[in-house]
N, C-alpha and C positions, 0 to 999 in steps of 0.2 A: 721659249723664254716666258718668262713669268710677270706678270703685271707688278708682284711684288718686289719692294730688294730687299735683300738680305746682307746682313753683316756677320762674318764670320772669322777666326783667329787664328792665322796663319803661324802655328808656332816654328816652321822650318825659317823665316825671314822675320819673325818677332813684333809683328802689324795686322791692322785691322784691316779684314778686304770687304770690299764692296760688291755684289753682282745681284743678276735679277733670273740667273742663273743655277742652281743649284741639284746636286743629287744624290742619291747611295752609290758608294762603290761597292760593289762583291767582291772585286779582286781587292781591291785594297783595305775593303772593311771600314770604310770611315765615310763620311761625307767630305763630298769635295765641291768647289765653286769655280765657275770659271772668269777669267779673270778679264780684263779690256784687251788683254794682249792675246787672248783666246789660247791660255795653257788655263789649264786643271789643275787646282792645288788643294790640297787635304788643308780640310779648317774644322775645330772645336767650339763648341762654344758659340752654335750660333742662333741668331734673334732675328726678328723682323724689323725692320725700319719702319717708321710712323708716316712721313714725309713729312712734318713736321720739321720745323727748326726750332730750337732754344735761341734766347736774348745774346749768346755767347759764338750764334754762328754754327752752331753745330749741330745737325741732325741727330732726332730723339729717336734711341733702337730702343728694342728690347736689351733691357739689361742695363741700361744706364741706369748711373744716379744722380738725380737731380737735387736742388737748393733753389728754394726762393732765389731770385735776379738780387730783388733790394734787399734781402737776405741771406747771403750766401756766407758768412761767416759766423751765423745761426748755429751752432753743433747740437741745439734740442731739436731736431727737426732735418730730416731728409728724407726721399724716396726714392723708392726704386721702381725703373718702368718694366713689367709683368707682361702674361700674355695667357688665357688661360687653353689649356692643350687642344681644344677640340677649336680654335677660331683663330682668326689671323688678327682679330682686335686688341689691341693694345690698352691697361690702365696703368694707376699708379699707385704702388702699394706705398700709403705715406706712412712714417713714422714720428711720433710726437708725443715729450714730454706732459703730463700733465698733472696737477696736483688733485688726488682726490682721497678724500677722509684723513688729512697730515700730511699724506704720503706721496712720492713722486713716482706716477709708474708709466710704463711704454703703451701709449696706443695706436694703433694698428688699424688705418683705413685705407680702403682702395677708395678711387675716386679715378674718374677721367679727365685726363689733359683738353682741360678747355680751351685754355690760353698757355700756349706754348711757349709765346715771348714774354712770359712770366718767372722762366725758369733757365737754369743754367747748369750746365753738364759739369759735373764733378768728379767723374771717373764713370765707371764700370763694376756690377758687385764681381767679375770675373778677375780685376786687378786692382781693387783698392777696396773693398768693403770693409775687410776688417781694421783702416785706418780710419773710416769713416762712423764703424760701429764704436771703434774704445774712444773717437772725441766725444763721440753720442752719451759714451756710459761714464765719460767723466763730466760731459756737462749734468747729468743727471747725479753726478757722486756731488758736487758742485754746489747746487742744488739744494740736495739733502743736507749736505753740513751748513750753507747759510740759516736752512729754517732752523736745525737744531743749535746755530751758536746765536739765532734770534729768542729763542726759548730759552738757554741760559742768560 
């Protein structure tokens, strides 16, 4: 057993599991985790837990997406929780509108979760990203039509 837990996605029962348990199968070719009820089941898609919570209750994995608390209906602005391959360390690759030289463009920082109960889980980029990227790119389209019908 592993000091770590892992979150992994059981697509045979359609949910996210939980264990601190984890491995390669050869016969089965996939990773599998084992579960509290102590069966084996093949999972995708899977990340590290932080031990962390969010303001919402919910333990921060890899792979979430987060939203400011007092900001959560923000669409300039989310991140995603990262992990780089060689470490079991967890950051957070933010995303954020910004205006420079006229223009509205995407910027791109990692940073660490300092304050967890700052933030609140909004999906997973595994099951919602790209709901979360076209708010992203229309508050950004948004954006660019207020400055240019402020310029007319």
């Amino acid at each position: 057993m592993s000091l770590v837990k892992y979150r992994g996605y059981d697509f045979e029962n359609e949910k996210w599991i939980y264990s601190a348990t984890i491995m390669w199968s050869n016969i089965l070719l996939c990773l599998v985790m084992l579960t509290e009820c102590c069966e084996w089941i093949k999972v995708c898609n899977v990340g590290i837990c932080s031990g962390t919570w969010a303001r919402n209750n919910q333990e921060i994995c890899e792979g979430d997406i987060l939203k400011q608390y007092d900001n959560s209906s923000d669409t300039s602005q989310y991140g995603i929780v990262k992990r780089n391959f060689d470490s079991i360390k967890i950051y957070l690759e933010w995303h954020y509108l910004k205006k420079f030289e006229g223009e509205w463009i995407e910027i791109v920082n990692k940073t660490e979760i300092y304050h967890s109960r700052d933030y609140k889980v909004v999906g997973n980029e595994y099951e919602n990203l790209e709901e979360v990227r076209k708010e992203f790119l229309e508050s950004k389209e948004k954006l660019e039509n207020e400055n240019t019908n402020a310029v007319n």
